[in-house]
C-alpha positions, 0 to 999 in steps of 0.5 A: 030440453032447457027449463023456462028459467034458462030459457028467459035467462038466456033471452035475458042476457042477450038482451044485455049483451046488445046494450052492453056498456051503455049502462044499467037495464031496468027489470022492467025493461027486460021484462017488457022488451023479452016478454018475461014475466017481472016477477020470474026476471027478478029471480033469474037476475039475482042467480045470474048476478050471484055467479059473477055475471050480472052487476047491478046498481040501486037507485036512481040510473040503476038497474042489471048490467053484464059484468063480463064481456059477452064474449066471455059469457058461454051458453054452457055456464049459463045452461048448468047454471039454471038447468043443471048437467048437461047430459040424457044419462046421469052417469054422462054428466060431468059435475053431477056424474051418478051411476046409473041403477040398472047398469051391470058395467059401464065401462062396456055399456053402448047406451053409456058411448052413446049418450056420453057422445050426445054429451060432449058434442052439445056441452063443445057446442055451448062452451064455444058460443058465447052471447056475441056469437048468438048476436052474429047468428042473429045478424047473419039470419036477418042478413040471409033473408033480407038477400 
């Protein structure tokens, strides 16, 4: 389950792709227009700008940007930025990989194929959508129900 940092995180940033290039975003702004509590954004903001994603100008006209293209922003990054691995088992995680107590031998271990499984399906599946293709997603559910 994604924690509540990466989930308004997440919302966050979409909101930035769709303003993307039209100049800094007021936190307020965010907050307001993404139901996130200010002081929370204000955090997440600052994570997300320290990984390179966001910029942001002081002052008059200032406020959070993207700094990358929203193609290039990938729901994986995003996920392990705020949540961490992405995985059930510690010993199916890739950058946080941990050996699991009661395991006698991993490498014949079903539970281990399964849950490694679940992992790379989920971890393809973020790495290849991007905050553009949540925007088309968004735009294509709008389409199928006004039809």
């Amino acid at each position: 389950m994604l924690s509540k940092k990466a989930k308004y995180g997440i919302n966050a940033l979409v909101y930035l792709a769709k303003k993307y290039e039209q100049g800094p975003l007021l936190i307020g702004d965010i907050a307001r227009h993404e139901n996130i509590p200010k002081k929370f954004l204000e955090a997440i903001l600052l994570d997300l700008k320290n990984a390179g994603v966001l910029g942001s100008k002081k002052g008059r006209g200032g406020g959070y940007y993207l700094i990358k293209s929203p193609d290039e922003v990938n729901m994986a990054d995003v996920v392990r930025l705020f949540d961490g691995a992405i995985g059930f088992l510690p010993c199916v995680t890739h950058r946080y990989y941990e050996r699991c107590e009661e395991c006698k031998d991993e490498k014949v271990c079903g539970i281990r194929s399964l849950f490694k499984e679940v992992r790379d399906q989920t971890v393809n599946l973020l790495k290849n959508n991007s905050l553009s293709d949540i925007i088309a997603r968004e735009h294509a559910i709008v389409e199928q129900g006004s039809e």
